[in-house]
C-alpha positions in Angstrom: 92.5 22.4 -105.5 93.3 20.5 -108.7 96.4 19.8 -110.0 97.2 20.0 -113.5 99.7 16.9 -114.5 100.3 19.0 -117.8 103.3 20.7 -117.3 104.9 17.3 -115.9 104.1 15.5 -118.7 105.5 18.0 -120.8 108.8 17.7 -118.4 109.1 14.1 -119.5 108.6 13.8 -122.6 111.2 16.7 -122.9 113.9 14.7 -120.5 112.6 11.9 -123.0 113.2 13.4 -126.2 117.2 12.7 -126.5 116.3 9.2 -125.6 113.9 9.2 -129.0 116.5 10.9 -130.9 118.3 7.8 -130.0 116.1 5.5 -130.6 115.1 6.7 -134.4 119.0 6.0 -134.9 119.4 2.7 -133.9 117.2 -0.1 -132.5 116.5 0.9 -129.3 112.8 1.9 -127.8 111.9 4.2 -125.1 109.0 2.9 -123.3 106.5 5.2 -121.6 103.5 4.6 -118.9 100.4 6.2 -120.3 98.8 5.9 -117.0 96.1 8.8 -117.6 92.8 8.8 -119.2 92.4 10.1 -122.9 90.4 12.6 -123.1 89.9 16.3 -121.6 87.3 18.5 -121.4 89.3 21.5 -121.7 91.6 20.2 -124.0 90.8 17.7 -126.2 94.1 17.9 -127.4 95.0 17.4 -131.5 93.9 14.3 -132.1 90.7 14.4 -130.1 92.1 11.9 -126.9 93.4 14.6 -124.7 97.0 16.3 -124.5 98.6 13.8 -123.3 98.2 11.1 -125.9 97.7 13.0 -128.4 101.5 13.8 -127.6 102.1 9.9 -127.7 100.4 9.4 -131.0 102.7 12.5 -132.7 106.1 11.2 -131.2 104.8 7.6 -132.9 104.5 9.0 -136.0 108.1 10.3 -135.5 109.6 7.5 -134.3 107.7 4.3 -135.2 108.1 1.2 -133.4 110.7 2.8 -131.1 108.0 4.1 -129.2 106.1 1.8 -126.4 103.4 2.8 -124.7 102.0 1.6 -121.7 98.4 1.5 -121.8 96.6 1.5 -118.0 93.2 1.9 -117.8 92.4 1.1 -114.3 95.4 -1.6 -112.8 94.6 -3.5 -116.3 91.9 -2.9 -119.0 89.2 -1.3 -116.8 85.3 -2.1 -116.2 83.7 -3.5 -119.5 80.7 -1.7 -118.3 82.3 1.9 -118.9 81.3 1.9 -122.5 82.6 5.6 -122.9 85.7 5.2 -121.5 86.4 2.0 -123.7 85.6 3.5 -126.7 88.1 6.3 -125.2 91.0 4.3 -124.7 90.2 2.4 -127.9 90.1 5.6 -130.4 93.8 6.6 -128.0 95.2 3.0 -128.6 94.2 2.6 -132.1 95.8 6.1 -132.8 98.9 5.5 -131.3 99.1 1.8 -133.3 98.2 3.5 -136.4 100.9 6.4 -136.1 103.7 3.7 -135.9 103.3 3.1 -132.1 103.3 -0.2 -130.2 100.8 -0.5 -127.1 100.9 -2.9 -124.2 98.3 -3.5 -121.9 99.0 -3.2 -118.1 98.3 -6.4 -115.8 99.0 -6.5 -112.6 100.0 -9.7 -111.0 100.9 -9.4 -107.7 104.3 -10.9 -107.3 102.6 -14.4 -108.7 99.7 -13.6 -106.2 101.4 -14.2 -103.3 101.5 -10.7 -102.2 99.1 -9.2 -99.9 97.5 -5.5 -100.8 94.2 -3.5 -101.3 94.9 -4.2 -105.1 96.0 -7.9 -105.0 93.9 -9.9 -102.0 91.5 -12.2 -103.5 93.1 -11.8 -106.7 93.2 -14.7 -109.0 94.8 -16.2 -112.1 91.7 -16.5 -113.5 91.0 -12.8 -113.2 94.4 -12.4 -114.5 94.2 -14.2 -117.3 90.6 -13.0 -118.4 92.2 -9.1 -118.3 94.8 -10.4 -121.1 91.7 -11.5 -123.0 90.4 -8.2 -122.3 93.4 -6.7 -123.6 93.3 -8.9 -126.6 89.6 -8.6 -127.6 89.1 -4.8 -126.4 91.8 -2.8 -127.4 93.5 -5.4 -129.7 97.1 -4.2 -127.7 100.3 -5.4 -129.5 102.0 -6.9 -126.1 101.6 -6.9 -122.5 103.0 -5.1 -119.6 103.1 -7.6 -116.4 103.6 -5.8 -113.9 104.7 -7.1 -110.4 106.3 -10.2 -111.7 107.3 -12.3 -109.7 111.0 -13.1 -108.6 110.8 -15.8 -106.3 112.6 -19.0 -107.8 109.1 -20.7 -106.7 107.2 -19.0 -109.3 109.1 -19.4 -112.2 107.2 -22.4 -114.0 103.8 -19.7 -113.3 105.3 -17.3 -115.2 106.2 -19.5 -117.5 102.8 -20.6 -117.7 101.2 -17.6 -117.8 103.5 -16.3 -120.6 102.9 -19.7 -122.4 98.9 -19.4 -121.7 99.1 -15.6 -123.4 101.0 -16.4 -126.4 99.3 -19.6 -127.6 95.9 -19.0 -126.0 94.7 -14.9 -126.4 97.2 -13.9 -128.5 100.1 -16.0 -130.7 101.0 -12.7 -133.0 101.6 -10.4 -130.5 104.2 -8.3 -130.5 105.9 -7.7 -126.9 105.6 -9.3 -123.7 107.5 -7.6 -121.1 107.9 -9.0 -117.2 108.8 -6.0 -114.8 109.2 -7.4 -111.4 109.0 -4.0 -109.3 110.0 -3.7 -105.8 108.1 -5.3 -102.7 108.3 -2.0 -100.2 
C-alpha cells in the first residue's frame, strides 16, 4: 500500500507557519528540506511541480528571501541522464527563485569522506566537487547545502578547501553556503 506524504507535509508547513510569521518580521529564515520530487500525476499541484512545491513557491512569494529551500534530487543534483526529471526540478527551482525564494543544492559529503556507508564508499572529492558544478550549471542554485560535514579538527583545512574551491571556482555570487555536520549513529 502507498502512502501519501501529503497530509504530513501539510503538518509542517503548518507547525512552520509561526516560524514564517516570524521571519517576515525580522531577519530571520526558516529553512526547509524539499526532499521530494516535483511533480504528481494526480496533482499537479498550482503551479504545475506538484503539491508540495508548489506550496514552497507560494510561501516564497509571501515571505521572500526568508524562505530556504533545500533542493535534493537524489543525495545531490541527480543523474544528468534523467532529462525529465531535470527539466522537473529546474521549472520547481526556478519557481521558487523567481517567487522571492532562495535554493540550495544538497551535497553529501560524508563526514570529509572518511565515513564508511552504502551512500559514501568510494566516494570522492572529485565527485563532490563535480555535483557543485552540477548544482551550479543545472539548476543555477543560490547556495549549497553540505551535508555531513565534517567535525573532526583533522578536516578543517578540507572544508576549508572545499568552501574556498566552491566560491572562487563554480560559483563566486552565490548566495548561501551552509555546513550541517549531522550525527554519526
Amino acid at each position: 500500500m502507498k502512502k501519501n506524504p501529503f497530509p504530513l507535509f501539510i503538518l509542517l508547513l503548518l507547525s512552520l507557519a509561526p516560524q514564517l510569521g516570524k521571519a517576515q518580521a525580522s531577519d530571520h529564515k526558516v529553512i526547509v528540506p524539499a526532499y521530494f520530487f516535483p511533480y504528481d500525476n494526480a496533482n499537479p499541484g498550482k503551479h504545475d511541480v506538484g503539491p508540495y512545491w508548489s506550496t514552497l513557491i507560494d510561501a516564497a512569494g509571501q515571505y521572500g528571501d526568508r524562505l530556504v529551500v533545500i533542493a535534493n534530487v537524489n543525495n545531490g543534483p541527480g543523474d544528468p541522464g534523467n532529462a525529465w526529471a531535470t527539466q522537473k526540478y529546474t521549472e520547481a527551482i526556478t519557481k521558487v527563485r523567481k517567487a522571492g525564494g532562495i535554493v540550495l543544492g544538497y551535497v553529501h559529503l560524508c563526514y570529509g569522506l572518511q565515513y564508511s556507508s552504502a551512500a559514501c564508499n568510494g566516494r570522492t572529492l572529485q565527485q563532490i566537487k563535480g555535483e557543485i558544478a552540477n548544482w551550479h550549471n543545472r539548476y543555477n542554485v543560490d547556495g549549497y547545502f553540505f551535508d555531513e560535514a565534517p567535525t573532526a579538527p583533522g578536516k578543517l583545512q578540507w572544508l576549508k578547501d572545499l568552501d574556498a574551491y566552491t566560491k572562487s571556482t563554480v560559483a563566486p555570487n552565490f548566495e548561501v553556503l551552509f555546513n550541517n555536520n549531522g550525527t554519526l549513529v
